[in-house]
N, C-alpha and C positions, 0 to 999 in steps of 0.2 A: 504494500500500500504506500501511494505517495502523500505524504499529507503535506501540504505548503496552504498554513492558515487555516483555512474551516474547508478546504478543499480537500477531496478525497476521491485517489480514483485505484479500481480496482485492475493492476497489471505488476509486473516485477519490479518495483525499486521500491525504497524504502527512504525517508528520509528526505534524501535529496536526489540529484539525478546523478549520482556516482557510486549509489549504494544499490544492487541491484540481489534480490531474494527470487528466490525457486520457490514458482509461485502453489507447487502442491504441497506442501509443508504441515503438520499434523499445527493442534491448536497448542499445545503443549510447546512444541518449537515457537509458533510466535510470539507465547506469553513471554520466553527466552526471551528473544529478538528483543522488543517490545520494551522490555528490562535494561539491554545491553546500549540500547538508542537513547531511553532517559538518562542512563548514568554518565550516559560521553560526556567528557568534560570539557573536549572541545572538537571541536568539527573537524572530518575527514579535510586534508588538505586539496584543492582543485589539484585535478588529472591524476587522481589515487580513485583505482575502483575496486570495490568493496561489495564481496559477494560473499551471500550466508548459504549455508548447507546445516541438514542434519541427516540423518543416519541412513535416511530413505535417498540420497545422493549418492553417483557415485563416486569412491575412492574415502567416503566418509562412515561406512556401516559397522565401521568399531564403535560407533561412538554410541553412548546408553539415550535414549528415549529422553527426548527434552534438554537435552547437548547440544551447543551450536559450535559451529566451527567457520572462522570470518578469515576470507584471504580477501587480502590488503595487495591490489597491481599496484606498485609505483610508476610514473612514465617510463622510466631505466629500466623498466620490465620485471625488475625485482620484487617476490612474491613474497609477502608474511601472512603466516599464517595465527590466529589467535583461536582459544579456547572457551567457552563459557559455560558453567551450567547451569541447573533448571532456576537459581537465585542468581544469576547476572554476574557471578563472580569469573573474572580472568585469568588464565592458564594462560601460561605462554608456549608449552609445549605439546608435545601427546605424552612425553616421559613424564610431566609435571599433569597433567590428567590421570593417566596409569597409577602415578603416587597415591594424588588426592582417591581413586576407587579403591587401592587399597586399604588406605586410611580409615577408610568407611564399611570396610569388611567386604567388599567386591572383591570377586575373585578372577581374576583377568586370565585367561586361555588364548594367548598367542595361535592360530591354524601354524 
């Protein structure tokens, strides 16, 4: 959803026109999303595109039900990738997600 002001339309971005979401997403990912967009503290910088996934994506189906996962294109082409779960909180990595599941008694099975 784009919201700019009381406007609202329904297609892929999010935010602004640089943040772009997959638009079949369960409700539980976008309460995620949703979370991760109030807590920015500051806005994506122009020509950085910003694309969310969760687990029903592919190259993302590790991740548990209500996990996001936001790659960050910079113009130089270089790609970051960040973590978030079902409370808005920021992983920086999949080693540092892997951790916090252990943490929480999740038992993680590498195939």
């Amino acid at each position: 959803m784009e919201r700019s002001g009381n406007q609202q339309r329904s297609h892929a971005q999010a935010n602004n026109r640089n943040n772009h979401i997959h638009t079949l997403l369960s409700p539980l990912t976008w309460s995620t999303i949703y979370k991760v967009l109030q807590n920015r503290r500051r806005g994506v910088r122009d020509g950085t595109r910003c694309t969310f996934h969760d687990n029903s994506c592919n190259g993302f189906g590790w991740l548990l039900p209500g996990w996001v996962a936001e790659e960050r294109v910079k113009q130089t082409g270089r790609v970051y990738r960040y973590y978030y779960d079902p409370s808005g909180r920021l992983y920086h990595s999949q080693h540092e997600v892997t951790n916090a599941w252990e943490a929480l008694g999740i038992v993680v099975v590498d195939k």
